[in-house]
KOLBA-301878 format. One record per residue (C-alpha): x, y, z; residue in three letters. Coordinates in nm, 3 decimals, always signed. Layout:
[[X; Y; Z]; 'Ala']
...
END
This chain:
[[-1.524; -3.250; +3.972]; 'Unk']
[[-1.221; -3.312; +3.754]; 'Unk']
[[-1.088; -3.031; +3.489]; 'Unk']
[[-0.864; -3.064; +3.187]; 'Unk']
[[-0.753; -2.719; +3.060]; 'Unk']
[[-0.583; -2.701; +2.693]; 'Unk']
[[-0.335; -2.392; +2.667]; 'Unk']
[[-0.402; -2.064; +2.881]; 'Unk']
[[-0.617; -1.765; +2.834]; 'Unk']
[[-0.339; -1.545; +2.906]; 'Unk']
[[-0.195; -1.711; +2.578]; 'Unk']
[[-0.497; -1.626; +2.385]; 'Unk']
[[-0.504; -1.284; +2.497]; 'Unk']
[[-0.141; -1.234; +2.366]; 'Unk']
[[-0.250; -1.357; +2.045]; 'Unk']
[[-0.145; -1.750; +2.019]; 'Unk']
[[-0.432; -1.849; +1.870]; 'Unk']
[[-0.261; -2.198; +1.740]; 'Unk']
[[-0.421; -2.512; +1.752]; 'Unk']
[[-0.311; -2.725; +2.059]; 'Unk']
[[-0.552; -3.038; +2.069]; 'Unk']
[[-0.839; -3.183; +1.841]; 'Unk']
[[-1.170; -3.195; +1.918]; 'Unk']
[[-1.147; -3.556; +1.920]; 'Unk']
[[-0.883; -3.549; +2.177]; 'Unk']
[[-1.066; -3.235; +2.389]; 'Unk']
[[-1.370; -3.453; +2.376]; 'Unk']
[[-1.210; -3.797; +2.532]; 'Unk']
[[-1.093; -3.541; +2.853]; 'Unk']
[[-1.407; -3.383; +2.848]; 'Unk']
[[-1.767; -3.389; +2.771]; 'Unk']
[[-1.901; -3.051; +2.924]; 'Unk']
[[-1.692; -2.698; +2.881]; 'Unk']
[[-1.607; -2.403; +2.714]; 'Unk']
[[-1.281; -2.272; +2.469]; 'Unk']
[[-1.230; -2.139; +2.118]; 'Unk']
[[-1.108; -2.241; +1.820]; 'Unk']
[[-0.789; -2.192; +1.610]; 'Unk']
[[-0.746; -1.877; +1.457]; 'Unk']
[[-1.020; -1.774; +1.667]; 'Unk']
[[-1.237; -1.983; +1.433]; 'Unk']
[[-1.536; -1.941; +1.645]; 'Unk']
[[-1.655; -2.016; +2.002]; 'Unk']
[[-1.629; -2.351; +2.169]; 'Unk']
[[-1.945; -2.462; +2.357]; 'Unk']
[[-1.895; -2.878; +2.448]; 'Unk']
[[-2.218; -2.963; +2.615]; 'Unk']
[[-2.363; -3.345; +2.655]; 'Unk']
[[-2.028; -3.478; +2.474]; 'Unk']
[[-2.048; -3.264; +2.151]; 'Unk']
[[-1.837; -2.987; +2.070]; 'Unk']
[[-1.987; -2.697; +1.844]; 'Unk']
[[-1.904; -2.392; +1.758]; 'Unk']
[[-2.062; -2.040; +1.780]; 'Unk']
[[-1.989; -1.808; +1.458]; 'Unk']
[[-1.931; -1.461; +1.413]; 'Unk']
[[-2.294; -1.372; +1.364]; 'Unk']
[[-2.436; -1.603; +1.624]; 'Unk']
[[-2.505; -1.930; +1.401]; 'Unk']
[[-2.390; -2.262; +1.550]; 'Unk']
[[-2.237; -2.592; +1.357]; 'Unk']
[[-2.081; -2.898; +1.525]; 'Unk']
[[-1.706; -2.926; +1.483]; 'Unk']
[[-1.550; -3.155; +1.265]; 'Unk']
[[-1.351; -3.408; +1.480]; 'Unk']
[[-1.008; -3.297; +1.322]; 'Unk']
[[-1.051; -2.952; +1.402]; 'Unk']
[[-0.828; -2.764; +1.648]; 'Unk']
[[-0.871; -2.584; +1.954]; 'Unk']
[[-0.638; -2.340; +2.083]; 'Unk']
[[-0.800; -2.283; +2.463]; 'Unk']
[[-1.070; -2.496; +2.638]; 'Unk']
[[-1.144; -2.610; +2.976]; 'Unk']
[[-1.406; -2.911; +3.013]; 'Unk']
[[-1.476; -3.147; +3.259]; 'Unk']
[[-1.577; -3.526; +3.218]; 'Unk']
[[-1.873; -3.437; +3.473]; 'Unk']
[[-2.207; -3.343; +3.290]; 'Unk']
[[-2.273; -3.166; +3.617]; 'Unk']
[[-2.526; -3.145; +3.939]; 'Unk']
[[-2.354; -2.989; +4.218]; 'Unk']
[[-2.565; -2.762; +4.369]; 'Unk']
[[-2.887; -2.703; +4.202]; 'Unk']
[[-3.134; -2.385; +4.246]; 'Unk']
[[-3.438; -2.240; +4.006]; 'Unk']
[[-3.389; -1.885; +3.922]; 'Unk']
[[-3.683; -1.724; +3.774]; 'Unk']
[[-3.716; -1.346; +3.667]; 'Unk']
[[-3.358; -1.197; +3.630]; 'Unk']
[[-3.312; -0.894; +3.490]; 'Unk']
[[-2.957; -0.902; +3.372]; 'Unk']
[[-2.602; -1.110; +3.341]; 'Unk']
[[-2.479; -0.867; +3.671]; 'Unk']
[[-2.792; -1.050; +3.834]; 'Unk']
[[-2.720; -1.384; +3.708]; 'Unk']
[[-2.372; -1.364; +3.822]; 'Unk']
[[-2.467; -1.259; +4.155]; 'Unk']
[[-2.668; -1.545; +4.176]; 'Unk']
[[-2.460; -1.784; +4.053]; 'Unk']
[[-2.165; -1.642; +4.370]; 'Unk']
[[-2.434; -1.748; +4.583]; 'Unk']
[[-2.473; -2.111; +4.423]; 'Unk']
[[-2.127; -2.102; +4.405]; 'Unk']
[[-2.052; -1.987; +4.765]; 'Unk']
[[-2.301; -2.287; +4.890]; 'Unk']
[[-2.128; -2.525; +4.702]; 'Unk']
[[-1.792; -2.439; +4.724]; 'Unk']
[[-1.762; -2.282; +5.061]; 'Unk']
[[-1.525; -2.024; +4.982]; 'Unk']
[[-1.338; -1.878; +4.726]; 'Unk']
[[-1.046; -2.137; +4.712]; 'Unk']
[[-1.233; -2.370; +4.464]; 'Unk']
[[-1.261; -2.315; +4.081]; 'Unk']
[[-1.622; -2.421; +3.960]; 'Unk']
[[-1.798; -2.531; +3.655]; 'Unk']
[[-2.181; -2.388; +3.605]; 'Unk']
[[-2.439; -2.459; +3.396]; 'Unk']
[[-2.774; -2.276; +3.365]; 'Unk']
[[-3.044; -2.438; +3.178]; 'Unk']
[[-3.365; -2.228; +3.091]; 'Unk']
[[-3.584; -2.006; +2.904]; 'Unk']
[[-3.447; -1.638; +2.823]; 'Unk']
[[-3.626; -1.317; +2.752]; 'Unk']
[[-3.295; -1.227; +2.568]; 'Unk']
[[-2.934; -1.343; +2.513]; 'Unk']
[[-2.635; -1.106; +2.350]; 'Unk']
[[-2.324; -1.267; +2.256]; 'Unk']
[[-2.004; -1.253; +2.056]; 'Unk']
[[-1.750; -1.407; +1.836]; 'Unk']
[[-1.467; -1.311; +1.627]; 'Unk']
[[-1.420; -1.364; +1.260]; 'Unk']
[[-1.118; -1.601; +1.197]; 'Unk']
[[-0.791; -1.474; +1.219]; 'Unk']
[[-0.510; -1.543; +0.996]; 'Unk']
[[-0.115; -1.483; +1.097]; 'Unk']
[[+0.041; -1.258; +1.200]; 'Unk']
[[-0.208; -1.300; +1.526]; 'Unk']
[[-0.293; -0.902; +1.680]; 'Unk']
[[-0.331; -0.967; +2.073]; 'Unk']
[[-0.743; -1.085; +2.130]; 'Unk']
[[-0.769; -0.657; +2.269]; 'Unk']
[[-0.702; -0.556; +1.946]; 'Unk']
[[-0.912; -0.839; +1.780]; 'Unk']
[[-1.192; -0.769; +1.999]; 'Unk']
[[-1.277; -0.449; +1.887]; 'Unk']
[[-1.415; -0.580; +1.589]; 'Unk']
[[-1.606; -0.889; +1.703]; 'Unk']
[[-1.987; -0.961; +1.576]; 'Unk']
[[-2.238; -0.929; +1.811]; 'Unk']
[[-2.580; -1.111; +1.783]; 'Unk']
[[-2.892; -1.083; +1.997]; 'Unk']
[[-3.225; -1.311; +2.017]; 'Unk']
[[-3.526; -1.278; +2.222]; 'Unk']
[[-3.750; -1.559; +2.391]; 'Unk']
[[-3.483; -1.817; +2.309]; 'Unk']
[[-3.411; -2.167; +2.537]; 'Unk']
[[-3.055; -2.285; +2.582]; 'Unk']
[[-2.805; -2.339; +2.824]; 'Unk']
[[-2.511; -2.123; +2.965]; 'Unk']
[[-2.198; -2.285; +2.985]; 'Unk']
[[-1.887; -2.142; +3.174]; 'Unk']
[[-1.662; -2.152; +3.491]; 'Unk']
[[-1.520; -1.925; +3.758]; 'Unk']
[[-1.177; -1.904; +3.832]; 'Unk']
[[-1.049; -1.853; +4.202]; 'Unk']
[[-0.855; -1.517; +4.257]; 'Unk']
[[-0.549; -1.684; +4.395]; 'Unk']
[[-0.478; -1.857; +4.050]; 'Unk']
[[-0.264; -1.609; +3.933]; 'Unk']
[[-0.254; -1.509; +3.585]; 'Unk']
[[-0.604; -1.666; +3.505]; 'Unk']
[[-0.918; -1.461; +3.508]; 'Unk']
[[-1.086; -1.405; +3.823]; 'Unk']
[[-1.425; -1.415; +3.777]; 'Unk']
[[-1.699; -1.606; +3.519]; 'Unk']
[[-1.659; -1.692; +3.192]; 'Unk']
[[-1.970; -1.793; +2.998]; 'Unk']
[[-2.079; -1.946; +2.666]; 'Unk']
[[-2.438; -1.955; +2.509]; 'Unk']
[[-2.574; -2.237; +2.325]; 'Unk']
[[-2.948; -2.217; +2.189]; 'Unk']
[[-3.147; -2.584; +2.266]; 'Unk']
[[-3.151; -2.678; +1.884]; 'Unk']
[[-2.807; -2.629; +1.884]; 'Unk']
[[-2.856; -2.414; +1.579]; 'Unk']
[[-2.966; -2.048; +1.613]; 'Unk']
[[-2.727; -1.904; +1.875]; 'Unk']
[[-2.399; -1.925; +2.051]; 'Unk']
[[-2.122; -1.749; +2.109]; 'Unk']
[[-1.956; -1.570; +2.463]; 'Unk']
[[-2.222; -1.425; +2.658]; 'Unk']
[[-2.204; -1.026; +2.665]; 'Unk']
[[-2.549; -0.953; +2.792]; 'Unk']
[[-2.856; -1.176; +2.894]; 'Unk']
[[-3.173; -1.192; +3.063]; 'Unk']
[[-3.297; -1.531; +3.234]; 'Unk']
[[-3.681; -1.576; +3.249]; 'Unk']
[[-3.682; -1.915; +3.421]; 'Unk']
[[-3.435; -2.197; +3.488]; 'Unk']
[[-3.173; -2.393; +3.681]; 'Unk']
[[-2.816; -2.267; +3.785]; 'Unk']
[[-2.587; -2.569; +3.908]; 'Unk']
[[-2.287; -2.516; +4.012]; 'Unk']
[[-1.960; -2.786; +4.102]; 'Unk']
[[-1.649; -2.771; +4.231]; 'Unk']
[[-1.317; -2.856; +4.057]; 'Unk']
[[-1.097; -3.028; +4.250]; 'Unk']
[[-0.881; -3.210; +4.029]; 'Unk']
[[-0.752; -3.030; +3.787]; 'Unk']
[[-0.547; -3.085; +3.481]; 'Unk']
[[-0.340; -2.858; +3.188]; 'Unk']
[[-0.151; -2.915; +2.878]; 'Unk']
[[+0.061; -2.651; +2.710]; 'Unk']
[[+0.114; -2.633; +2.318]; 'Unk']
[[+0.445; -2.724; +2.234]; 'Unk']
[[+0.501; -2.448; +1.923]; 'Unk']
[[+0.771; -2.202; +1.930]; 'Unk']
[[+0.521; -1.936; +1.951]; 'Unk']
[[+0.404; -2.036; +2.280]; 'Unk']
[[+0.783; -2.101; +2.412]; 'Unk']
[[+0.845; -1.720; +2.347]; 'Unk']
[[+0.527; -1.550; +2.519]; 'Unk']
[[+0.517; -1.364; +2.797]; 'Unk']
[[+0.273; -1.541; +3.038]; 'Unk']
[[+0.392; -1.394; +3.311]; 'Unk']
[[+0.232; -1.082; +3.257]; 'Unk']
[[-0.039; -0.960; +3.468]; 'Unk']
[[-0.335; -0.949; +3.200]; 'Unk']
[[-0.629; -0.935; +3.444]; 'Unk']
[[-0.736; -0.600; +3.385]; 'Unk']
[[-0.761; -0.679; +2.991]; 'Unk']
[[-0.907; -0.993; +3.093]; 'Unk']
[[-1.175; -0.858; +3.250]; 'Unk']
[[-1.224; -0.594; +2.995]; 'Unk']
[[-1.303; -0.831; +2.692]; 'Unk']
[[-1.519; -1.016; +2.918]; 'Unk']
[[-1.792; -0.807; +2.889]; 'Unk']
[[-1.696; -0.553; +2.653]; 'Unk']
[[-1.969; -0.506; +2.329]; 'Unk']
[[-2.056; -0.199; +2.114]; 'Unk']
END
């Protein structure tokens, strides 16, 4: 499975929340993924070749073509992989574990980034965005802390996301999820909290991967060499 990556989330979580590419662009190097938007301008869920965008508040609207993103990783894949129904889990701590072991039968180790994809029916989904942001960026910590959170019960959708392997440096180590509800109207966002009634997990394998950097000064003068992993994993699942 081939990736194309736009900017780093170290980046975003120092605050350069510029536009790199347009969604036109993303979507010709990618028709399944995950990202945001500039000036945090809402959550990026591209699923089946469309790009949308989940809200502060949880409501969904397709972006406009012209529109920027300043992160995303997709893949030109729309998936398969390995493929297993899941059926009665509790929580996202359960889902994740199950998805390791999708992930561990697929990728056979830890070495290999993955894309995953869970298609289903959920008892309940809690996720997040951030209202846009205007200049001077604060660092995504600082934004975070006032992000809108919005929960629905008995909803279908899809999960959207990808691991990152630990000895990418820098980078996340762990999953990073998106919601988007089936109409592709009542909920999306980053996935804080969830609970999967029934449905299928596939995972795949990236091994061909891709990145572009923005070219701005702001970029030029960041310090991406910092280890961020602990904040990283912090605003992952953080929520009031």
């Amino acid at each position: 499975m081939s990736a194309f990556q736009v900017s780093t989330l170290s980046a975003l979580m120092l605050g350069h929340y510029q536009g790199a590419m347009t969604v036109k662009d993303l979507l010709a190097n990618g028709s399944l993924g995950v990202g945001t938007y500039e000036d945090l301008d809402g959550e990026a869920i591209i699923i089946d070749g469309k790009a949308y965008k989940g809200l502060a508040g949880g409501a969904v609207v397709e972006a406009r073509p012209d529109e920027k993103v300043a992160f995303a990783l997709v893949s030109s894949d729309l998936m398969a992989g390995s493929v297993f129904q899941a059926s009665g889990i509790p929580d996202i701590a359960t889902l994740e574990s199950r998805m390791d072991d999708v992930r561990k039968i697929e990728c056979k180790g830890d070495n290999y980034s993955c894309f995953v994809r869970v298609d289903g029916t959920f008892d309940s989904v809690l996720v997040r965005a951030c209202a846009k942001q205007a200049k001077p960026y604060k660092p995504f910590p600082l934004v975070a802390k006032s992000q809108v959170e919005k929960q629905v019960e008995r909803i279908e959708g899809t999960i959207v996301g990808f691991w990152v392997s630990p000895y990418l440096t820098h980078s996340y180590f762990g999953w990073h999820l998106h919601f988007i509800s089936r109409d592709r109207k009542t909920l999306g966002g980053h996935v804080l909290a969830c609970s999967l009634k029934v449905g299928l997990i596939g995972v795949k394998r990236i091994t061909d991967f891709r990145s572009i950097l923005p070219t701005d000064e702001a970029f030029a003068k960041l310090d991406l060499g910092r280890d961020m992993a602990k904040e990283l994993a912090a605003v992952e699942k953080n929520h009031k």
